[in-house]
C-alpha positions as CSV (number, residue, x, y, z in Angstrom):
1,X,79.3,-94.3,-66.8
2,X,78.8,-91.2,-68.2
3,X,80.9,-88.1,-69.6
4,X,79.2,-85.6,-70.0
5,X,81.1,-82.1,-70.1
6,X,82.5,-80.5,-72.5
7,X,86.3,-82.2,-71.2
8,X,85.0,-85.4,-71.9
9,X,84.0,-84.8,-75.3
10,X,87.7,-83.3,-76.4
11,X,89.1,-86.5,-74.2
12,X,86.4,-88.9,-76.0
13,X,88.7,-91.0,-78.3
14,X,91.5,-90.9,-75.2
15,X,88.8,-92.6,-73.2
16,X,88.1,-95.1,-75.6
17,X,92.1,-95.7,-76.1
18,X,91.9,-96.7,-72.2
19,X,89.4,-98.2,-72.1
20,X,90.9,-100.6,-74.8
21,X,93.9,-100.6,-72.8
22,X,92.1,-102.0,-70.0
23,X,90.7,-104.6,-71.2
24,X,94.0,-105.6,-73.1
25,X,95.7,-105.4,-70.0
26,X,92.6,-107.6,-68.5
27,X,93.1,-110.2,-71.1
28,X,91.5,-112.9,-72.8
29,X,88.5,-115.0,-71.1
30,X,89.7,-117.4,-68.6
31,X,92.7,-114.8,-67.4
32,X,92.5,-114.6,-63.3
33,X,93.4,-111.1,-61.4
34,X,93.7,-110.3,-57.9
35,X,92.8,-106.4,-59.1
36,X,90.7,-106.7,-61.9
37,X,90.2,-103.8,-64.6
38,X,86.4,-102.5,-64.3
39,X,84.1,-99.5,-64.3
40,X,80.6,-99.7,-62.7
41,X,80.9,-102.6,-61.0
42,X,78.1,-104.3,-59.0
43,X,78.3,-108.1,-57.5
44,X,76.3,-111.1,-56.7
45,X,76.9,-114.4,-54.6
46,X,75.1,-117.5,-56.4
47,X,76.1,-121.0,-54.6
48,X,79.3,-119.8,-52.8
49,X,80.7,-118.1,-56.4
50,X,80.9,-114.6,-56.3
51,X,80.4,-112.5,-59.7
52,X,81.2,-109.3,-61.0
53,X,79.3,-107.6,-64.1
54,X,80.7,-103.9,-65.1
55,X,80.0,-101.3,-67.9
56,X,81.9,-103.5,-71.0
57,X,81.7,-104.4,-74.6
58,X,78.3,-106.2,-74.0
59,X,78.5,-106.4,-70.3
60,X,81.6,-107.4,-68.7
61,X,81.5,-110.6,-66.3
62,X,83.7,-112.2,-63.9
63,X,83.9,-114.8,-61.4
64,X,85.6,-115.8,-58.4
65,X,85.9,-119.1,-56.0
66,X,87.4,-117.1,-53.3
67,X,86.2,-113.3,-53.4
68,X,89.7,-112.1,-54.3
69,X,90.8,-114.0,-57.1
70,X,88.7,-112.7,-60.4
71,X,88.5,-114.7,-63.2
72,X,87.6,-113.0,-66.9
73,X,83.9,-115.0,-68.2
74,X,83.4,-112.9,-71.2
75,X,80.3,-110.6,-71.8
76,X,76.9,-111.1,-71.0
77,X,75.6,-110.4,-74.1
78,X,75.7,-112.2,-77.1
79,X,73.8,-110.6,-79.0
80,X,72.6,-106.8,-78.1
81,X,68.9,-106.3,-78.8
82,X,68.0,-104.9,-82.1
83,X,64.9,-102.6,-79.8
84,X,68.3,-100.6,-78.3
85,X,69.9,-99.5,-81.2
86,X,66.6,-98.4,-82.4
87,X,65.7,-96.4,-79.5
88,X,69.5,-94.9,-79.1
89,X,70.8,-93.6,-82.1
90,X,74.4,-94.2,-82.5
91,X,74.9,-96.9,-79.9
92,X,76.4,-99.8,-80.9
93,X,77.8,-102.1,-78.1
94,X,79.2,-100.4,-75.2
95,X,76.6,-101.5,-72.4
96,X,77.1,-99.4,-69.4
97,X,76.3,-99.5,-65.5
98,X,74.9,-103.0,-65.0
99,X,72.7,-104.0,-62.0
100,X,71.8,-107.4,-60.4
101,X,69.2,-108.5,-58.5
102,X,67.6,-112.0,-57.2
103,X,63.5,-111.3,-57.0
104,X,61.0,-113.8,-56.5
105,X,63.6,-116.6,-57.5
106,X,65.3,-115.2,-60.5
107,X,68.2,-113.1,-61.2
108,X,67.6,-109.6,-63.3
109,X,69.8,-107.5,-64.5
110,X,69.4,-103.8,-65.7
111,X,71.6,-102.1,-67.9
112,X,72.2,-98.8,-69.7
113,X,72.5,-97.8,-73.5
114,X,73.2,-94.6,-74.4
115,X,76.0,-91.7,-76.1
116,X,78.0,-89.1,-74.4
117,X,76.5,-86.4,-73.5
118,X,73.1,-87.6,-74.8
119,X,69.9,-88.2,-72.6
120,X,68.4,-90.1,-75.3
121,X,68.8,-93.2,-73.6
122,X,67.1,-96.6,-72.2
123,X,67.3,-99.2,-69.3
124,X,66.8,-102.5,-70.5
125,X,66.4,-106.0,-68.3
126,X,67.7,-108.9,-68.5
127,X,66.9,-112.4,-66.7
128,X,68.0,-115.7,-65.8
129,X,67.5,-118.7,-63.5
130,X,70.9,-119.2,-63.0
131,X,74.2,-117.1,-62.9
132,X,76.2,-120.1,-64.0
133,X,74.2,-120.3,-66.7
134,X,76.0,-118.1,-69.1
135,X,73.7,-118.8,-72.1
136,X,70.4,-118.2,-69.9
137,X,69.8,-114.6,-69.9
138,X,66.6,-113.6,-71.5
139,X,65.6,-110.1,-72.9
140,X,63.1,-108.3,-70.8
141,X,62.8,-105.5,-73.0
142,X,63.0,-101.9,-71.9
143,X,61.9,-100.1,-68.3
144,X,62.5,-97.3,-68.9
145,X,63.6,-94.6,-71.3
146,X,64.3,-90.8,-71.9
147,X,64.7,-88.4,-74.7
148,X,66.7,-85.5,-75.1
149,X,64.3,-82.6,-75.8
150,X,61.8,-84.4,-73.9
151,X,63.1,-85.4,-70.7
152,X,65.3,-83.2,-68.4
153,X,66.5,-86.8,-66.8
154,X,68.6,-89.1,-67.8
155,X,67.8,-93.1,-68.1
156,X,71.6,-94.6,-67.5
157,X,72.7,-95.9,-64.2
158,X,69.9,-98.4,-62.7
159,X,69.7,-99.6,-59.4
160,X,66.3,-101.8,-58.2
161,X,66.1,-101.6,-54.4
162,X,63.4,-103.7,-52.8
163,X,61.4,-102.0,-49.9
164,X,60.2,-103.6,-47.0
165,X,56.7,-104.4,-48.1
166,X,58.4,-106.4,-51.2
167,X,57.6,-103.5,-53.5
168,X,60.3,-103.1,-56.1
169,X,61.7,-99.4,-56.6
170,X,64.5,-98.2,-59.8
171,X,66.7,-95.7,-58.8
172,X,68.1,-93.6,-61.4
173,X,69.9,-90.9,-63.3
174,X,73.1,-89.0,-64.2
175,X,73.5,-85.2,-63.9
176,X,70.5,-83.3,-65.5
177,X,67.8,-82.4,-62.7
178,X,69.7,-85.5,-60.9
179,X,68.9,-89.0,-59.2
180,X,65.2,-90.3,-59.9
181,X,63.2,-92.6,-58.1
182,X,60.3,-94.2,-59.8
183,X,58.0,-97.6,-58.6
184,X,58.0,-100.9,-60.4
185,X,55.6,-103.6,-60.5
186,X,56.5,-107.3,-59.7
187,X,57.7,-108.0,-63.7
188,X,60.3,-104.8,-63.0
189,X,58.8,-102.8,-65.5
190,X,57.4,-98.8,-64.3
191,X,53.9,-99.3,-62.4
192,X,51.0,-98.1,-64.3
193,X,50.9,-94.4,-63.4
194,X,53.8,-94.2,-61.9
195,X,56.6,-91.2,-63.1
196,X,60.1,-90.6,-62.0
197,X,61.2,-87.9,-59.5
198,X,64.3,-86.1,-58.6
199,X,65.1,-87.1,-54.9
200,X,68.9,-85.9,-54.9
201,X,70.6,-83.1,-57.0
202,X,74.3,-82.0,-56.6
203,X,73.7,-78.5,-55.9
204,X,70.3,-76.7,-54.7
205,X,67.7,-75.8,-57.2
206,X,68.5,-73.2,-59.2
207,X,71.9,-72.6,-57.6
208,X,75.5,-72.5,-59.5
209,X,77.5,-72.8,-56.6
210,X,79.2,-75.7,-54.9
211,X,77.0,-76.4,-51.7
212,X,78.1,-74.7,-48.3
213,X,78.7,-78.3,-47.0
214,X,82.4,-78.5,-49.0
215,X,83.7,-75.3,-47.8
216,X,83.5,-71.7,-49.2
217,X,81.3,-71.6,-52.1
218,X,82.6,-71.2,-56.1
219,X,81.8,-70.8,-59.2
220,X,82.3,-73.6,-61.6
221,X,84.3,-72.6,-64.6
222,X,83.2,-72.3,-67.4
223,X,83.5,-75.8,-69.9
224,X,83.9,-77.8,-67.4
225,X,80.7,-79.5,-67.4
226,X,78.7,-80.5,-70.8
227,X,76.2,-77.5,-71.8
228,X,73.6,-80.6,-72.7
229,X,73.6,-82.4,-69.4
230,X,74.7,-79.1,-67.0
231,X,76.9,-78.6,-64.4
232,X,74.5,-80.9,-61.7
233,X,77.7,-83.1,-61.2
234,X,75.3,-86.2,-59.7
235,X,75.2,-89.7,-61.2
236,X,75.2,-93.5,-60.2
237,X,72.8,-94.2,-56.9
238,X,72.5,-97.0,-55.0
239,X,70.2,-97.6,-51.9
240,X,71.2,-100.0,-49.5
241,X,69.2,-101.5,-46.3
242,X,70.4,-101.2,-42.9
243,X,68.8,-101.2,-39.6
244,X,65.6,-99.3,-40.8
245,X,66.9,-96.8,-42.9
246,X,67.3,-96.7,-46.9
247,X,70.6,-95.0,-47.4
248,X,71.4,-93.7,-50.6
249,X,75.2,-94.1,-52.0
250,X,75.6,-91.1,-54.9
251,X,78.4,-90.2,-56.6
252,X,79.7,-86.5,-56.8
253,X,82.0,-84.7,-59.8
254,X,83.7,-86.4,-63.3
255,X,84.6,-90.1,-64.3
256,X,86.0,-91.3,-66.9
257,X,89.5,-89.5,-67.0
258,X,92.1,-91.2,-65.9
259,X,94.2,-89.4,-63.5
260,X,92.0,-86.1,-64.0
261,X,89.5,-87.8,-62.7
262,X,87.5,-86.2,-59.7
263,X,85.1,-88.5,-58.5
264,X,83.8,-89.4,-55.1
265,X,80.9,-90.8,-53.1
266,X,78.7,-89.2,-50.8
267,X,75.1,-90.8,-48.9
268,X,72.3,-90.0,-47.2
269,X,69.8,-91.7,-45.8
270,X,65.6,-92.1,-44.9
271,X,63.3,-93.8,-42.8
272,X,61.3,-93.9,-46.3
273,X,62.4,-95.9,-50.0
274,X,60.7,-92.3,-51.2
275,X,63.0,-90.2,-49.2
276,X,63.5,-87.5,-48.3
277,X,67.7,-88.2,-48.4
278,X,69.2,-86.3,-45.5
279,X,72.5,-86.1,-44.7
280,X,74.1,-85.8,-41.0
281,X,73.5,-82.2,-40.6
282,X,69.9,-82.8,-41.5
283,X,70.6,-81.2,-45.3
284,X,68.3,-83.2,-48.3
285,X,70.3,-84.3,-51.4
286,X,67.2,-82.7,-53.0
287,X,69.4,-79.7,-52.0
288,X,72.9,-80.7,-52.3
289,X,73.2,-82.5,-49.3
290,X,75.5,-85.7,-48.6
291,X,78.0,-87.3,-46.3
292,X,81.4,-87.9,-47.9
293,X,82.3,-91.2,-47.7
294,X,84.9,-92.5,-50.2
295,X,87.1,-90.4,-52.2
296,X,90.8,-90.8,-53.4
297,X,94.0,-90.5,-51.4
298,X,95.9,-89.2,-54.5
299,X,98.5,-92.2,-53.3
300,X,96.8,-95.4,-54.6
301,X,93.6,-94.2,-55.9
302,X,93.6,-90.7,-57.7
303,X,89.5,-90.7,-57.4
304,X,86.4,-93.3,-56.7
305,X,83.4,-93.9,-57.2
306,X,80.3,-95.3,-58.8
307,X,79.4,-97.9,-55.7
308,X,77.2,-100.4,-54.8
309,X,76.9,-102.3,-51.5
310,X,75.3,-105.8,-50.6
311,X,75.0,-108.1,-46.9
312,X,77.5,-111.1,-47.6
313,X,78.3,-113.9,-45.1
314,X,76.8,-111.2,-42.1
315,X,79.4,-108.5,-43.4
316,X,78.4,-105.3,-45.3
317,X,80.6,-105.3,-48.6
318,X,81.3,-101.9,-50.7
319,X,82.3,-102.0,-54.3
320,X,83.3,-99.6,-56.4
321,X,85.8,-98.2,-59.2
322,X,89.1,-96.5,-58.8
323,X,91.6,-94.3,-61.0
324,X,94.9,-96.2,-59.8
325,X,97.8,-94.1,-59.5
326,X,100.4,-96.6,-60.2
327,X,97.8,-97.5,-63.2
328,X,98.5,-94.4,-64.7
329,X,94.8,-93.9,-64.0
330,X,93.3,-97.2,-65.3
331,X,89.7,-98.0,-63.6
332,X,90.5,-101.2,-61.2
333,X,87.8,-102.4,-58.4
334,X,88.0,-101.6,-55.5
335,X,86.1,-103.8,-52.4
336,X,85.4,-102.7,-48.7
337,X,83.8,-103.9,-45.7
338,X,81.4,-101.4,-44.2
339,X,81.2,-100.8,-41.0
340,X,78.9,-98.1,-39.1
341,X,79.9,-95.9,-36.5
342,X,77.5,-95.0,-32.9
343,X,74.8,-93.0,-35.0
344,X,74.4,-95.6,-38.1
345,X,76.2,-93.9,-40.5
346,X,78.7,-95.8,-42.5
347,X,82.2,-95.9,-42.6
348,X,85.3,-97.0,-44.5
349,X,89.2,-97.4,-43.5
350,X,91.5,-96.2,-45.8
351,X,91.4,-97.3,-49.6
352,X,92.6,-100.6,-50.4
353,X,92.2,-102.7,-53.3
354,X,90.3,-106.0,-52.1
């Protein structure tokens, strides 16, 4: 959930125009959509019901019966706390990128607060007993923050993966010096010690070309990436388990507008939680490396992006968000089965909306 190029600053106020165009067009709480307006979306299953929380005015939640019918619950928060706004300057409200989780019997959530085109920014943590306890969800506090100045990383866009020795693991980060990985203890706060590290970047170190692996390199032009962050085009991981491996679902390019909007996703994957991320040709996302997996078709969806991925009912599910053409652009969710082709790598049919 994060704009941060030059473009996005001259298109700011447009982006908060649609955004407030989606959510009129979602409605008032209680409304029920077969193609619900989000961005950022990540899922959870709690007794049969399946929920969605997305970036929003506090959080946006919905619910479902069925897993196609989504029904408008509100935000999560009810009160943002005071500990964000004083570590972010200048945010107010709109929580981005949510996360869920269920460890060691409770549900947490992570979340982002920050500004565009800012890495003064935190991940806070939420948790609760019960999803359909709407009133239940308790501050954490922060896990994790950066400063502009300070940090050349950026602390928006949580994921918590847990490894296979129950070890908890938050994977990080939006353009910058890229994805971070850093180790948790069992309260999901950073381990004593422990420090984030770049495990994926958009383009090699110290490179300003677009990586051999989409063609014939070139230049980026000039403005079109936010002098602040830089032109590493990298943002929203998510690591998902499967038959040994951690793979590692990135998304590639710009968000956030519209139908000039350029996103896509690309993964890798490793026999280790700590990488290294290699792609099918054996290339690390440390170096620009990455499979493409989803991107639009320019017929339905003009661009997608910012995944996650979860093991429902024995199938492998995919969310994410697309631009929809007929939408003029508007940010609707998009959900997938996964399935995996002879070598393990994931796949996708075409686009479709549920």
């Amino acid at each position: 959930m994060k704009r941060y190029f030059i473009f996005a600053w001259a298109l700011l106020m447009i982006g908060i125009d649609v955004s407030a165009q989606e959510h009129s067009r979602q409605g008032s709480d209680g409304k029920t959509f077969l193609t619900p307006f989000v961005h950022d979306p990540v899922m959870a299953v709690e007794k049969g019901k399946t929920y969605i929380f997305a970036t929003g005015m506090g959080i946006d939640e919905l619910s479902s019966a069925d897993g196609v019918t989504f029904r408008t619950e509100g935000s999560v928060f009810k009160t943002i706390p005071k500990w964000t706004h004083d570590s972010v300057p200048g945010f107010e409200k709109h929580v981005w990128a949510p996360d869920i989780i269920r460890y060691h019997g409770k549900w947490y959530m992570a979340y982002s607060c920050s500004t565009f085109g800012k890495n003064t920014s935190v991940i806070g943590l939420l948790s609760n007993d019960r999803l359909a306890d709407k009133d239940g969800w308790k501050d954490e506090g922060c896990i994790i923050s950066s400063r502009g100045g300070r940090d050349n990383w950026n602390a928006i866009d949580p994921n918590i993966v847990i490894d296979d020795q129950d070890h908890p693991w938050l994977v990080f980060g939006s353009f910058w010096d890229g994805i971070q990985l850093v180790k948790l203890g069992n309260t999901l706060h950073v381990a004593k010690g422990e420090k984030p590290r770049t495990i994926a970047r958009r383009f090699a170190f110290n490179t300003r070309e677009v990586p051999e692996s989409e063609g014939d390199p070139k230049k980026l032009t000039p403005g079109s990436y936010n002098l602040n962050a830089g032109q590493n085009a990298i943002e929203a991981p998510f690591i998902f388990k499967h038959h040994g491996y951690y793979y590692l679902f990135v998304s590639w390019d710009y968000c956030c507008q519209g139908m000039k909007s350029t996103y896509r996703v690309v993964v890798g994957r490793s026999k280790n939680v700590e990488g290294p991320y290699l792609d099918n040709r054996g290339v690390d996302m440390l170096d620009g490396g990455g499979v493409p997996f989803i991107e639009g078709d320019k017929k339905e969806f003009e661009a997608t992006g910012h995944c996650a991925a979860y093991t429902i009912d024995h199938k492998d599910i995919f969310i994410c968000h697309g631009y929809s053409v007929a939408l003029d652009g508007a940010s609707v969710l998009v959900k997938k089965e996964i399935k995996w082709d002879a070598q393990d790598w994931p796949t996708l049919s075409s686009c479709e909306k549920k």
